[in-house]
KERO-355860 format. One line per field, with one value per residue (C-alpha): residue in three letters; z negated, y, x. Coordinates in steps of 0.5 Angstrom, whole numbers, plus 500, padded with zeros to 3 digits. Layout:
KERO-355860
resn <- [Ala,...]
w <- [Z,...]
v <- [Y,...]
u <- [X,...]
END
This chain:
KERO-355860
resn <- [Unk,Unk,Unk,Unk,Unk,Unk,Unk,Unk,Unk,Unk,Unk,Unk,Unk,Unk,Unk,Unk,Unk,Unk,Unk,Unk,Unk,Unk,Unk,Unk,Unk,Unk,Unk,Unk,Unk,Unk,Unk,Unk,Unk,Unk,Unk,Unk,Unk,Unk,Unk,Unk,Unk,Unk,Unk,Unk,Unk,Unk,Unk,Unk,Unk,Unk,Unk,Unk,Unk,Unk,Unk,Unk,Unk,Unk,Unk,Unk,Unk,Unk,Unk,Unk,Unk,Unk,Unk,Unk,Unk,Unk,Unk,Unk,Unk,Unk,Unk,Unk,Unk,Unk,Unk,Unk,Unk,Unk,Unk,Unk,Unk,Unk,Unk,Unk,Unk,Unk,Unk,Unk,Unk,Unk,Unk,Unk,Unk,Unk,Unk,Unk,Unk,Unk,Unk,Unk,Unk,Unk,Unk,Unk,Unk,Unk,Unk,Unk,Unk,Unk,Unk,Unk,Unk,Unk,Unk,Unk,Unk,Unk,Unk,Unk,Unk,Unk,Unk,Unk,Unk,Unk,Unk,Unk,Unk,Unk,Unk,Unk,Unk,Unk,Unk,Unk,Unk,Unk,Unk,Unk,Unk,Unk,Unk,Unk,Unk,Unk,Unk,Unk,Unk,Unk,Unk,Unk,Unk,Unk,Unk,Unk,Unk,Unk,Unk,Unk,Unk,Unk,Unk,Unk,Unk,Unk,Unk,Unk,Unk,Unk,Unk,Unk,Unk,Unk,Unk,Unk,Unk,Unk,Unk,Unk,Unk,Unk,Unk,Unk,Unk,Unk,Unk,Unk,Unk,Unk,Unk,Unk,Unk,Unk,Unk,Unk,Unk,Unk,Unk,Unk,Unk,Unk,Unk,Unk,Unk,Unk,Unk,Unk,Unk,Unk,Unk,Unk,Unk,Unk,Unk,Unk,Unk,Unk,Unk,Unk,Unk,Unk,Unk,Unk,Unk,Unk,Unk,Unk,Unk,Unk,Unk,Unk,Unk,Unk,Unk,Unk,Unk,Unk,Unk,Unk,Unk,Unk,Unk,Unk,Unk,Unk,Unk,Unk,Unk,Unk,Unk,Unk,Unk,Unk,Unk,Unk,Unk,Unk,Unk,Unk,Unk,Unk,Unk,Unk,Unk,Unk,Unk,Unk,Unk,Unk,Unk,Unk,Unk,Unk,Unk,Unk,Unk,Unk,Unk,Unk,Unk,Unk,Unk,Unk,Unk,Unk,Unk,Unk,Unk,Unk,Unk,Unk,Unk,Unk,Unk,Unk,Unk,Unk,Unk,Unk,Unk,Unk,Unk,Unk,Unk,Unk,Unk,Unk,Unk,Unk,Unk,Unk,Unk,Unk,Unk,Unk,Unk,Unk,Unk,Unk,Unk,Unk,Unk,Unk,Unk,Unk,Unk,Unk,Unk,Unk,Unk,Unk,Unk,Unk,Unk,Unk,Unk,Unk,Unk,Unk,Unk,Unk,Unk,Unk,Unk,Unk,Unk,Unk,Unk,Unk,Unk,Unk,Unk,Unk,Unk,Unk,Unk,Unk,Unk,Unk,Unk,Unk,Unk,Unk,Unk,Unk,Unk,Unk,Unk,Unk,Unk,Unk,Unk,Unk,Unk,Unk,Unk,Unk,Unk,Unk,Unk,Unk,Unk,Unk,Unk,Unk,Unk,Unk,Unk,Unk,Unk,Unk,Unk,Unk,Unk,Unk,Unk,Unk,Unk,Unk,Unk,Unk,Unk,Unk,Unk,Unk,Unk,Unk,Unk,Unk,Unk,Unk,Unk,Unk,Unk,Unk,Unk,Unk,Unk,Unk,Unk,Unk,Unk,Unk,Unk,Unk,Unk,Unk,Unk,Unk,Unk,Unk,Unk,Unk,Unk,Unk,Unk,Unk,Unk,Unk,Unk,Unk,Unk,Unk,Unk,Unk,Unk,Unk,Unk,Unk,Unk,Unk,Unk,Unk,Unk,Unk,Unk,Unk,Unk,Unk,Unk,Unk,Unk,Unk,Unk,Unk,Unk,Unk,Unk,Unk,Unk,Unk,Unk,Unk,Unk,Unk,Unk,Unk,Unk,Unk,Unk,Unk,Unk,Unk,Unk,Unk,Unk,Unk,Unk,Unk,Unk,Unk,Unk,Unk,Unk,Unk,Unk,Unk,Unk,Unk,Unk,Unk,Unk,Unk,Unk,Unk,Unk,Unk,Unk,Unk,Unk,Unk,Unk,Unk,Unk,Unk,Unk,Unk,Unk,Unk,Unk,Unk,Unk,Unk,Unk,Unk,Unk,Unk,Unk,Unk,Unk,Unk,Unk,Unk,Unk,Unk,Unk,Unk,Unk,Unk,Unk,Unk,Unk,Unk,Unk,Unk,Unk,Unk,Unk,Unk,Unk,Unk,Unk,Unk,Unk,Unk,Unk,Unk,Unk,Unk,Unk,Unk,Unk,Unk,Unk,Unk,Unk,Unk,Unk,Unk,Unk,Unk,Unk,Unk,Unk,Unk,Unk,Unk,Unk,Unk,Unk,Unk,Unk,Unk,Unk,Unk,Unk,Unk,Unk,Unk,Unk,Unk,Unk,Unk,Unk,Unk,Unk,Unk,Unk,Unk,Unk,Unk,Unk,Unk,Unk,Unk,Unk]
w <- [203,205,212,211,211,217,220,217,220,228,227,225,231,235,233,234,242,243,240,244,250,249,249,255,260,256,258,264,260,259,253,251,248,244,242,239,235,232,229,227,222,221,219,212,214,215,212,209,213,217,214,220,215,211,218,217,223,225,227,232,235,236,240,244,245,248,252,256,258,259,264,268,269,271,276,279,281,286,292,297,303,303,301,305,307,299,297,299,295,289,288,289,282,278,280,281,278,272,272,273,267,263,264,264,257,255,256,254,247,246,247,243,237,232,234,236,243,243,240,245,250,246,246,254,256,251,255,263,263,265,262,265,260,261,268,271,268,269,277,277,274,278,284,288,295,295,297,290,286,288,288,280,279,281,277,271,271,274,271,264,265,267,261,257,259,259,252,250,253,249,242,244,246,239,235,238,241,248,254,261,263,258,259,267,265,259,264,270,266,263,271,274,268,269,276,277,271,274,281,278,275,280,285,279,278,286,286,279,283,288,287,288,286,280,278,275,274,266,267,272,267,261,265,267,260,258,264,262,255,257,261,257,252,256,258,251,249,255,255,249,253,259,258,261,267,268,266,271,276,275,275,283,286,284,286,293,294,297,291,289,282,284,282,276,274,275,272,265,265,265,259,255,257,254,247,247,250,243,238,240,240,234,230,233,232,225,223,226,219,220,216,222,227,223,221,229,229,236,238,239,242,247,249,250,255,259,261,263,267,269,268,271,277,278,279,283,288,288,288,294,299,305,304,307,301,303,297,293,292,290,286,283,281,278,273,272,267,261,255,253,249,251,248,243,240,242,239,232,233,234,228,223,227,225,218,216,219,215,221,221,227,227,223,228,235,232,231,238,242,238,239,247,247,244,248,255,253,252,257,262,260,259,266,270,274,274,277,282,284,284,289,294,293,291,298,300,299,306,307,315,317,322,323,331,336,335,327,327,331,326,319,323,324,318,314,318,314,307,307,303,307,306,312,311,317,317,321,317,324,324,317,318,323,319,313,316,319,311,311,306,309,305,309,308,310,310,309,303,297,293,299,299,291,292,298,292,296,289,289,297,300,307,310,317,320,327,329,335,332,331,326,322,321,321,314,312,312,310,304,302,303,298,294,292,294,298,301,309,311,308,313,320,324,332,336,341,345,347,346,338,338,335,329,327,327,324,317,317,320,323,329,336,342,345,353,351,348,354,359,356,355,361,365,361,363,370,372,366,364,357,354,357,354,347,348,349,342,339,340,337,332,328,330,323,319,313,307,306,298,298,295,298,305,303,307,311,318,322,325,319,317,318,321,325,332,334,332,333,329,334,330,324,321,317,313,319,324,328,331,336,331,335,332,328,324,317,313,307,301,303,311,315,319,325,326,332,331,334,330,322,324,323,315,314,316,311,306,307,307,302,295]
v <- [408,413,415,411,404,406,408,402,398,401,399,391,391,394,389,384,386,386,378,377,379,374,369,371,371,364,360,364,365,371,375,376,369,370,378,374,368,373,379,372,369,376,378,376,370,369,372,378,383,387,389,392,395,399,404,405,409,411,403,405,411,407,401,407,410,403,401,408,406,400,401,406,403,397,401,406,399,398,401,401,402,397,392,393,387,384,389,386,380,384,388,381,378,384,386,378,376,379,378,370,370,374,370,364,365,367,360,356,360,361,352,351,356,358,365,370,370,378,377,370,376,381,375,374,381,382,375,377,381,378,382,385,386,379,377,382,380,372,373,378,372,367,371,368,371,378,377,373,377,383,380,378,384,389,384,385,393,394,389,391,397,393,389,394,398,391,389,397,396,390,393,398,394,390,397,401,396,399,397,399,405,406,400,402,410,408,403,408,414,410,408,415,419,413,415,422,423,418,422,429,426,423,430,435,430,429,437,439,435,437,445,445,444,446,440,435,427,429,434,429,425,430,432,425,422,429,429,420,422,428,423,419,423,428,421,418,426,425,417,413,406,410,412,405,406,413,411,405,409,415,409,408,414,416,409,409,417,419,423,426,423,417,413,415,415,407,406,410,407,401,402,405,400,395,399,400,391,390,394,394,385,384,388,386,379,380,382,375,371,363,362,366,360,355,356,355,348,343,347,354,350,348,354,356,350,351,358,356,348,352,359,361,356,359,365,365,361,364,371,368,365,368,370,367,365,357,353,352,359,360,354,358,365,361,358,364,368,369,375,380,386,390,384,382,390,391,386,387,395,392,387,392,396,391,389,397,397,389,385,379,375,379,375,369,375,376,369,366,372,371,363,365,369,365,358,362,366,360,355,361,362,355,352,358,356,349,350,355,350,345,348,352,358,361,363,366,374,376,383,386,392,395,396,395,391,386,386,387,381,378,379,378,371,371,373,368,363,365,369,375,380,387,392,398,403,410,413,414,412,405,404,406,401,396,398,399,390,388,389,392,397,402,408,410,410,402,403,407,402,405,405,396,396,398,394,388,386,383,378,377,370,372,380,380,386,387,395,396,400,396,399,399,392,390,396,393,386,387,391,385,380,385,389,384,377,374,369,367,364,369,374,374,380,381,385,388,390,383,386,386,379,377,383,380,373,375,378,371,374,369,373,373,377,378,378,372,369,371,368,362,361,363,359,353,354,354,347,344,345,341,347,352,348,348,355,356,352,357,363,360,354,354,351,348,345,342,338,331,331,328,319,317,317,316,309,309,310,316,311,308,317,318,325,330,329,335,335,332,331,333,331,330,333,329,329,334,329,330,324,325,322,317,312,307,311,311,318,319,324,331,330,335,334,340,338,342,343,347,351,349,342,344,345,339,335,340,339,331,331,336,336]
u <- [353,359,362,368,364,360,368,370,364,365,372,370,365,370,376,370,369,376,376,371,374,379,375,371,377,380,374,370,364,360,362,355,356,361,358,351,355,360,355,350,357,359,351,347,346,354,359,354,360,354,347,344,338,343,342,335,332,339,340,333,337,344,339,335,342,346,340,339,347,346,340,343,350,346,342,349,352,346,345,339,343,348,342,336,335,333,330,322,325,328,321,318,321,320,312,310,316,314,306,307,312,308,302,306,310,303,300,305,306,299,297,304,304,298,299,292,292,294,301,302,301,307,312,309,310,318,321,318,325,332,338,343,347,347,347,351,358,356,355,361,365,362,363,356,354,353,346,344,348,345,338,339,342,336,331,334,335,328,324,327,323,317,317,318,312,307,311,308,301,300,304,298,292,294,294,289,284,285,281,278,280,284,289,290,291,297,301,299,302,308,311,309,312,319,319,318,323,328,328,329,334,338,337,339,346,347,347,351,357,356,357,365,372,371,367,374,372,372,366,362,363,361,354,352,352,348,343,342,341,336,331,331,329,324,321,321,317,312,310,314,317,318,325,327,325,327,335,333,331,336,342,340,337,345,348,345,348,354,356,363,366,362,367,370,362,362,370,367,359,363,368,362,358,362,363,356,354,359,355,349,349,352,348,341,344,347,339,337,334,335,328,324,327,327,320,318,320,321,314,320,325,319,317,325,325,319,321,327,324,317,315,321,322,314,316,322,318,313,316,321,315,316,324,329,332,335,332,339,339,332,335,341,336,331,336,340,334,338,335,338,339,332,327,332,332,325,321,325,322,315,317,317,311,307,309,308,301,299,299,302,306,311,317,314,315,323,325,322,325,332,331,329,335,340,338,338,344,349,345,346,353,356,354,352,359,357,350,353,359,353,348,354,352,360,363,369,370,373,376,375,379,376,368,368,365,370,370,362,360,366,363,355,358,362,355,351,355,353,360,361,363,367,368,372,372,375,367,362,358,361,360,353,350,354,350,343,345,346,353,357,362,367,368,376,382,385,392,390,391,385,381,382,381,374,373,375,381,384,379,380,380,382,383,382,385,382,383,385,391,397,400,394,393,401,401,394,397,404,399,395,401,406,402,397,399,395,399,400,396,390,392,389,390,389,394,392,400,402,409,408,406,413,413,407,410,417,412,408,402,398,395,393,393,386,389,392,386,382,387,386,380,378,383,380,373,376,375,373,366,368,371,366,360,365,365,357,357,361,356,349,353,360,365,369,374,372,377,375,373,366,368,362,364,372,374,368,369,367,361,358,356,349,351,346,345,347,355,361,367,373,380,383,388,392,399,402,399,392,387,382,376,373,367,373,377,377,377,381,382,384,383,382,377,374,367,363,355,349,345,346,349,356,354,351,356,361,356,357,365,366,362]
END
């Protein structure tokens, strides 16, 4: 075949990818799904348009080439400081995880399947990752909570590495007979090699851009792709199946520094990555053979669905013992375990290992990591936000301008309530306590546009300004309202001169003065030990509005609800009018209603209204 097919070819698959990007932001689901159903009709076994085998050895080099993107891509996007509180649970699912999720693939493959226990082992240790090309883009869709999120995200890039290591070992152990010492030193030396090279890396990068002004975006760009090649490369060299980890490890040492070009980093890994996500899927998809999936018959389909409704539930519970992870969480995480394109590329290179060396098993190995692939992908894809809508674990994304006393103990509240939180402060000081507590901060200038952008202001549900310079929060709210269009009753912003009150009401900014607010409560308390009880409540429980959705309690009055014992419905707001809620009163669709309650009381009585 000549240049100008493969020419041809890169043009069709990229034409591919912008159909599919289409189709993912019409129906909101990951365009992984649409990536694998394309390069399947437009494969031999389809339209015959892409035959990935006319690539020979070069088809090894473009799969080891897009993965090492992907991975580090995956790993710049997390950063350690900003997520300790996670960390133990996120290194829990890819040790224990990954070990669980082995041992459990392998069993049910091995009792399913006429497969020798050695390649039950290999289709284990190849399905113990979840894929990041998959699950980053689905949670950033879904927009679930921040902690889960990045739970899911850290997995599938570390475990990936880890999956890729033991898939090895095994492919190995089946080649070479390793045993004993043998088998300890050769996954001992792959993580080792992964690690040291991984951090190098990231040490060598943080210097080179950091060396001067005479370092553009464009060069950063330049030297960091060169320097994810080379440690791949060199790791490859030193142990083979160690670049992973390596580029893994790269990824995070860099996405956890405070490094100039950041940034742009992240802008261009993103848009090569998706380039390479296109290329990569469709043609591992296009070398999917029917008779490889078919041949395994209603004992394939099986073992997909036991991964998904044991294996993985197994795993994460297991994994997530003594976190504080609630149980609809854990919930969400075990569904979310979609496979990607590491176990799909690798087990088509151990596939045609085997078939060099006269093992049989390796057209089985192909077609059930494809069948496992393609079931995952599309259940994850097709109802992730269903799920996520089903168990709470979507909430509100709220921007606060300004990290002090005042914005602190508001975004503690705010995250106590399983809330998504930004702050943005221009001390690097505040931003630091903040992250040290498990909350996102962005350190920067609050009217600057850019600087609202990265803090996610776009996708904000609230912006609450709370410096205590009001021309800050007047052109932060002003910001939010004209430039990004949240509407009014979207922005709350606090006033610290009373005599700027009416500025702010002039705009349509909801807002309140802190002297005023003080006045009146402390006046209430005077006297009236009600309200300084309420107050007392505010501080340990929550006090509530909630929406009346749920139509098991529409047309129930207040008194037939079986709610906690430590709440209170307070009044209800109803078509502009409000109602003190005594036991006789009927609630109906789309009410109003404030509820009071100690501890998680509050939440349950929303849980039981609005569903």
């Amino acid at each position: 075949m000549n240049s100008i097919y493969f020419l041809g070819l890169a043009v069709f698959v990229l034409s591919m990818s912008i159909v599919a990007q289409s189709l993912s932001r019409r129906f909101n689901v990951p365009i992984i799904l649409f990536l694998l159903l394309q390069g399947i009709l437009a494969g031999p076994e389809g339209l015959a348009i892409i035959n990935p085998m006319l690539f020979g050895d070069g088809l090894t080099a473009i799969v080891s080439f897009s993965v090492a993107i992907i991975v580090f891509d995956g790993g710049l996007h997390i950063d350690l400081k900003s997520i300790r509180t996670i960390q133990k649970t996120a290194l829990k699912l890819t040790t224990i995880g990954v070990l669980i999720t082995f041992i459990g693939a392998t069993a049910v493959t091995y009792a399913l399947l006429d497969l020798p226990i050695e390649l039950a082992a290999l289709f284990g240790a190849l399905v113990a990752a979840t894929g990041p090309t998959v699950i980053t883009p689905l949670v950033r869709q879904i927009h679930v909570s921040h902690k889960i999120s990045k739970i899911l995200e850290i997995e599938g890039v570390l475990n990936d590495a880890a999956s890729v290591i033991l898939a090895a070992f095994m492919f190995e152990w089946i080649v070479s007979q390793l045993s004993g010492l043998e088998a300890v030193a050769f996954i001992l030396q792959r993580l080792i090699i992964g690690l040291i090279i991984g951090v190098i890396s990231g040490e060598i990068l943080k210097r080179a851009l950091s060396s001067g002004s005479l370092v553009t975006d464009q060069t950063a760009r330049l030297v960091t792709l060169t320097l994810v090649l080379a440690a791949y490369v060199t790791s490859e060299l030193l142990g083979n199946e160690s670049g992973i980890l390596a580029v893994a490890v790269f990824g995070i040492v860099v996405g956890t520094s405070n490094i100039p070009h950041k940034q742009a980093l992240k802008e261009f890994k993103s848009d090569l990555v998706l380039i390479m996500l296109s290329l990569i899927f469709i043609l591992l998809a296009a070398m999917l053979r029917f008779r490889d999936v078919l041949n395994l018959g209603w004992n394939g389909i099986l073992i997909v669905l036991l991964l998904i409704v044991l294996v993985r539930p197994a795993a994460v519970f297991i994994s997530t013992l003594n976190s504080r992870l609630k149980i609809n969480e854990k919930m969400f995480i075990s569904f979310i375990g979609p496979r990607g394109v590491v176990p799909a590329s690798i087990a088509t290179y151990f596939a045609l290992r085997l078939d060099e060396l006269n093992i049989e098993g390796g057209e089985v190995l192909v077609g059930l990591v494809f069948l496992t692939v393609i079931i995952t992908v599309i259940m994850t894809g097709t109802l992730g936000r269903r799920v996520a809508n089903v168990l709470g674990v979507i909430p509100m994304e709220i921007l606060i301008i300004g990290g002090g006393e005042v914005g602190k103990i508001l975004a503690e509240r705010f995250e106590k309530r399983g809330e998504n939180v930004v702050v943005v402060d221009n001390s690097n000081d505040r931003c630091n306590r903040l992250l040290k507590q498990g909350i996102r901060a962005v350190h920067g200038d609050a009217e600057d546009i850019n600087v609202l952008k990265t803090a996610g202001i776009e996708k904000a549900k609230y912006v609450v300004a709370t410096t205590d310079q009001d021309n800050t929060n007047l052109l932060v709210s002003q910001i939010a309202k004209s430039k990004f269009g949240l509407k009014e009753e979207q922005i709350v912003a606090r006033v610290n001169s009373m005599e700027n009150l009416h500025a702010f009401w002039d705009l349509g900014i909801r807002s309140m003065s802190p002297q005023m607010t003080t006045a009146l409560v402390l006046d209430n308390m005077v006297g009236k030990s009600s309200m300084f009880s309420l107050c007392e409540v505010g501080e340990e429980g929550e006090i509530l509005e909630v929406r009346v959705t749920n139509s098991k309690v529409i047309g129930k009055a207040i008194k037939e609800l079986s709610l906690p014992v430590n709440s209170l419905l307070l009044m209800i707001r109803r078509n502009d009018k409000s109602h003190i809620a005594n036991g006789n009163f009927v609630l109906e669709y789309d009410d109003l209603v404030t509820v009071i309650g100690e501890d998680d009381a509050a939440k349950e009585v929303a849980d039981i209204l609005h569903r």
